[in-house]
C-alpha positions in Angstrom: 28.7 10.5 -14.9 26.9 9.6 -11.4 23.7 10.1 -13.6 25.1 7.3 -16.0 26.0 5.2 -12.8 22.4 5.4 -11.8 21.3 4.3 -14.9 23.1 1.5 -15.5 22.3 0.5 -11.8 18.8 0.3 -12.5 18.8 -1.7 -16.0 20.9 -4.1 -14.6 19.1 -4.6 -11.9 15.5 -4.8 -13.6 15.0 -8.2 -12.3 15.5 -6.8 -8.9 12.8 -4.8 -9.1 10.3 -6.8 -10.9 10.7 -9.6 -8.4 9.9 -7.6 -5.4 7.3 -6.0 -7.5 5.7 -9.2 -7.9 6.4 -10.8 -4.9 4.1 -7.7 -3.3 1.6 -7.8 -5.8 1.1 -11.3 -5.0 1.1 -10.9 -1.3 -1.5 -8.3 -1.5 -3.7 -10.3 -3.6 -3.4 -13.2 -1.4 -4.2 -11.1 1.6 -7.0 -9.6 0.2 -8.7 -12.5 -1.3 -8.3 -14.1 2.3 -9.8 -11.3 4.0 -14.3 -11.6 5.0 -16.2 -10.0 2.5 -18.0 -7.8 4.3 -21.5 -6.4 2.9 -24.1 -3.6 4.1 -28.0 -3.2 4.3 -29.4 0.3 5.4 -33.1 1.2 6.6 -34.1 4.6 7.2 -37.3 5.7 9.9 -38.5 8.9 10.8 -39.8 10.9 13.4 -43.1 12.2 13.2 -46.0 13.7 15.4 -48.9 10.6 16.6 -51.9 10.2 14.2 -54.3 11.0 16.7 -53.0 15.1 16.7 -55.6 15.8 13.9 -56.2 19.5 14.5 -53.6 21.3 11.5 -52.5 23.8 14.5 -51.4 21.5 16.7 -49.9 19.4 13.8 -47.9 22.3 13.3 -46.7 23.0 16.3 -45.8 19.4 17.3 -43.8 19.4 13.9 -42.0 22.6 14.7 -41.7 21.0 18.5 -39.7 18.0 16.6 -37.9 19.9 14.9 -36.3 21.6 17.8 -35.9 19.0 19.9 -32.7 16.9 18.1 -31.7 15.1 21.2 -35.4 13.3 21.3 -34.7 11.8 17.6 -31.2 10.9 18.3 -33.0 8.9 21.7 -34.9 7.0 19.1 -32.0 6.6 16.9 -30.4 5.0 20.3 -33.3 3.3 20.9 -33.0 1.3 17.7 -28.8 0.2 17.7 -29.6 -0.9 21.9 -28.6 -4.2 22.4 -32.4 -5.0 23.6 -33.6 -4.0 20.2 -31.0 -6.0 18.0 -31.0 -9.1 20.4 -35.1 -9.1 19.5 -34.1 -8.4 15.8 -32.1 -10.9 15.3 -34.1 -13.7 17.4 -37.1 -12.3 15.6 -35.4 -13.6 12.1 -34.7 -17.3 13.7 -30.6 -16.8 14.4 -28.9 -17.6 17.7 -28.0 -14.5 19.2 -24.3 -15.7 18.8 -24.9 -14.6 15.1 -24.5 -10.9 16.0 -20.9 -11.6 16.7 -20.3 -11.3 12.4 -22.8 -8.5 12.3 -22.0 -4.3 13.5 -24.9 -2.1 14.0 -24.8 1.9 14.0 -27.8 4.5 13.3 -27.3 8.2 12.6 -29.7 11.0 12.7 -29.3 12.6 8.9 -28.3 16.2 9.2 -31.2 19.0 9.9 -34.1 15.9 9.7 -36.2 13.9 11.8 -34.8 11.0 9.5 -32.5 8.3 11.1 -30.4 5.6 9.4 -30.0 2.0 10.8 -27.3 0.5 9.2 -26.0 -3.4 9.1 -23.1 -4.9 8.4 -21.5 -8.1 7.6 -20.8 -11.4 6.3 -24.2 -12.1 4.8 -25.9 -9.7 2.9 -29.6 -11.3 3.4 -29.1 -11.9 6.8 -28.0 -8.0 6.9 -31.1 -6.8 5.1 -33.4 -9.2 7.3 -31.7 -8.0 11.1 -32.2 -4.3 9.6 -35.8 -4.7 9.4 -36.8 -6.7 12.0 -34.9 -4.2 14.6 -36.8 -1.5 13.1 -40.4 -3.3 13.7 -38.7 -3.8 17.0 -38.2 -0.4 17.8 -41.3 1.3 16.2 -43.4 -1.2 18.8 -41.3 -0.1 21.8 -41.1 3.7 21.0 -45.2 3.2 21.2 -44.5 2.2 24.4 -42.6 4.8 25.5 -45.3 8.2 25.3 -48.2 9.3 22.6 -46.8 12.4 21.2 -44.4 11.1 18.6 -43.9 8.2 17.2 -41.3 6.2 14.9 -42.3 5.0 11.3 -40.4 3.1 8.9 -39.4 5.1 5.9 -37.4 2.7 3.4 -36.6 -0.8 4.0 -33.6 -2.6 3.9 -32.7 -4.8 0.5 -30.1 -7.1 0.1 -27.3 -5.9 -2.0 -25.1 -8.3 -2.7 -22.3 -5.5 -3.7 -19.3 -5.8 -1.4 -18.1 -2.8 0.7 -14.8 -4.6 2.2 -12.2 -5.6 1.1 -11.5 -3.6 -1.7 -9.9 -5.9 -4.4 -8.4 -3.3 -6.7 -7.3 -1.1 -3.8 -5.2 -3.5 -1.8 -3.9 -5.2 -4.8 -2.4 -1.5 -6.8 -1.3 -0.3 -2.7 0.7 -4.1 -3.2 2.2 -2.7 -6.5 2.9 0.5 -5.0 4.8 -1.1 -2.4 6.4 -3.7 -4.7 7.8 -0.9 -7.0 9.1 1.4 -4.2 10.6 -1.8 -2.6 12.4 -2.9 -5.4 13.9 0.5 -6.4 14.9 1.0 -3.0 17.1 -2.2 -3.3 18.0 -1.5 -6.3 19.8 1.8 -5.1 21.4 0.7 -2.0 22.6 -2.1 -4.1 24.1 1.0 -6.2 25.1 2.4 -2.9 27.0 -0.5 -1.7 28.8 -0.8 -4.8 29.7 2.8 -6.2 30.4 4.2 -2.7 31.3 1.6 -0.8 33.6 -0.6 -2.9 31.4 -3.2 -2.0 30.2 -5.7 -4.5 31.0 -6.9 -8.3 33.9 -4.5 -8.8 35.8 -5.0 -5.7 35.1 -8.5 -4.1 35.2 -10.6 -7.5 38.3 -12.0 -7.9 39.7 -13.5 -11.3 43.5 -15.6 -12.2 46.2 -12.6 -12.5 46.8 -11.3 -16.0 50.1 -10.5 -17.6 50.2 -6.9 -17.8 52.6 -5.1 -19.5 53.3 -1.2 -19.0 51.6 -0.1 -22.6 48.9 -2.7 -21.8 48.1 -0.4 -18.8 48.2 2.8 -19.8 46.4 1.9 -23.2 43.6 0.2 -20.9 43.2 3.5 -18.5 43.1 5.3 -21.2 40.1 3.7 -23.0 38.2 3.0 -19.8 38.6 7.1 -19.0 37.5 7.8 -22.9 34.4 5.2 -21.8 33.5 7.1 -18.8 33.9 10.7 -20.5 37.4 11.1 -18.0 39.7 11.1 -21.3 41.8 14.5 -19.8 42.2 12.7 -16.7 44.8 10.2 -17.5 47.6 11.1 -15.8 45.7 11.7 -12.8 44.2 7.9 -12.3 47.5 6.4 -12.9 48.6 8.3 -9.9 45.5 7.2 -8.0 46.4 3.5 -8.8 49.8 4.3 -7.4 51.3 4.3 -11.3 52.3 7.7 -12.1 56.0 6.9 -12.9 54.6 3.3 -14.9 56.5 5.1 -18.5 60.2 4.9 -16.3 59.7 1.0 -15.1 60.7 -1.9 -16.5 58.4 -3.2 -19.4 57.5 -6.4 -17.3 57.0 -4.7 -14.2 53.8 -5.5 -13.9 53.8 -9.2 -15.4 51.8 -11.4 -12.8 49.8 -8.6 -11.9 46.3 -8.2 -12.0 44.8 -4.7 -12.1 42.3 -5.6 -9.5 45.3 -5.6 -7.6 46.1 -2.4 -7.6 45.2 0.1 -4.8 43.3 3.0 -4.6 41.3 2.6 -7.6 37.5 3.5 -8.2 35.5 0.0 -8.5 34.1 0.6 -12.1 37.2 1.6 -13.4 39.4 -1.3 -12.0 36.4 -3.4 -13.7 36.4 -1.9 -17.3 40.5 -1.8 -17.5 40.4 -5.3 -16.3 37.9 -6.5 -18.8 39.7 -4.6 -21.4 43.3 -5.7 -20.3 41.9 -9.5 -20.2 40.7 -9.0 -23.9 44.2 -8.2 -25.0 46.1 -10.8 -22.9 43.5 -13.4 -24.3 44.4 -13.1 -28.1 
């Protein structure tokens, strides 16, 4: 029977459901589509021993050297995010330094390599591509500068890709729905709560004009109302409930005047269906 309860709760309140569910979808969308687009343009340098080490020993040994000594290519890869270096990048390009303000810059030193990735992001995705290289040209003049040994050399250049990385459209918009539909059935059984448990709600705080109501009138009512909710061998028990049990010894028009809804100590839904039912009959 609850099960039944919990049903009907939900189909009747399908517009419920659908209206938070679309009130969040639509939220979300609006948010996202409000949101900077935010792109990303990636150039990758590496580390590598100077020209000017021609003998093949001593190119090996300055390559194993390297390859040891991880905290000189994570200097470069410093070297190339420093404010010094992007300032220069991006006045190199012709932008007011201001610019930078729409613009993040990070490098990482890929794992077990000599190989370091600059990477831009932001609002433009030419601009990105443009600060990208010109820091790197930046940096591979100043890390001459620094000592002969090793030097930095662009590997890949940044391109523009004009492929958005934030915000995700289809993301924000199904988490919206998600929300929505949790929302709604939330309400929904709270609204059941309030109803079924509480006595709060359609079945006990509509009112409607008192019906005459005769004493066959009420028992034939309880009866179909318990056949309708599957509580047919529990007649004699509700009557008591409603405060009825000895209805068969009163008067015939004892309850004339009276309307069920009236009546104490009775379950919401069933004070609703006898009084639907009892309305039918004192309507013909």
């Amino acid at each position: 029977m609850e099960a039944r309860q919990y049903l009907h709760s939900f189909v009747s309140g399908w517009w419920i459901i659908l209206s938070v569910l679309l009130l969040s979808t639509g939220a979300a969308t609006l948010y996202s589509f409000l949101q900077t687009p935010v792109f990303e343009a990636a150039a990758t340098f590496v580390a590598l021993p100077a020209e000017r080490i021609s003998d093949t020993g001593d190119m090996v040994n300055s390559l194993d050297t390297l390859a040891g000594r991880s905290g000189l290519v994570a200097t470069y890869c410093n070297v190339l995010q420093s404010k010094a270096m992007v300032e220069q990048g991006i006045t190199t390009i012709g932008l007011p330094i201001a610019t930078l303000e729409d613009y993040t810059v990070t490098c990482v030193v890929l794992p077990d390599s000599s190989i370091m990735r600059l990477t831009i992001e932001g609002s433009n995705p030419y601009i990105a591509a443009d600060l990208a290289n010109a820091i790197g040209a930046a940096g591979i003049a100043y890390v001459k500068t620094l000592q002969e040994i090793y030097v930095l050399r662009e590997l890949d250049l940044a391109v523009a890709d004009a492929t958005m990385i934030s915000p995700n459209h289809q993301l924000n918009i199904s988490f919206g729905a998600v929300i929505g539909l949790l929302g709604g059935v939330g309400i929904v059984f709270v609204r059941h709560f309030l109803t079924y448990q509480l006595g709060i709600g359609a079945g006990s705080a509509t009112t409607a004009p008192a019906k005459p109501v005769q004493n066959e009138q009420v028992i034939d009512a309880f009866q179909q109302a318990l056949t309708q909710l599957g509580l047919e061998n529990d007649l004699k028990s509700y009557l008591d409930q409603a405060g009825l049990g000895d209805i068969e010894s009163r008067p015939a028009d004892a309850y004339t005047g009276v309307s069920i809804r009236t009546l104490p100590n009775l379950r919401p839904e069933l004070k609703q269906q006898i009084q639907e039912l009892l309305e039918r009959r004192t309507d013909k």
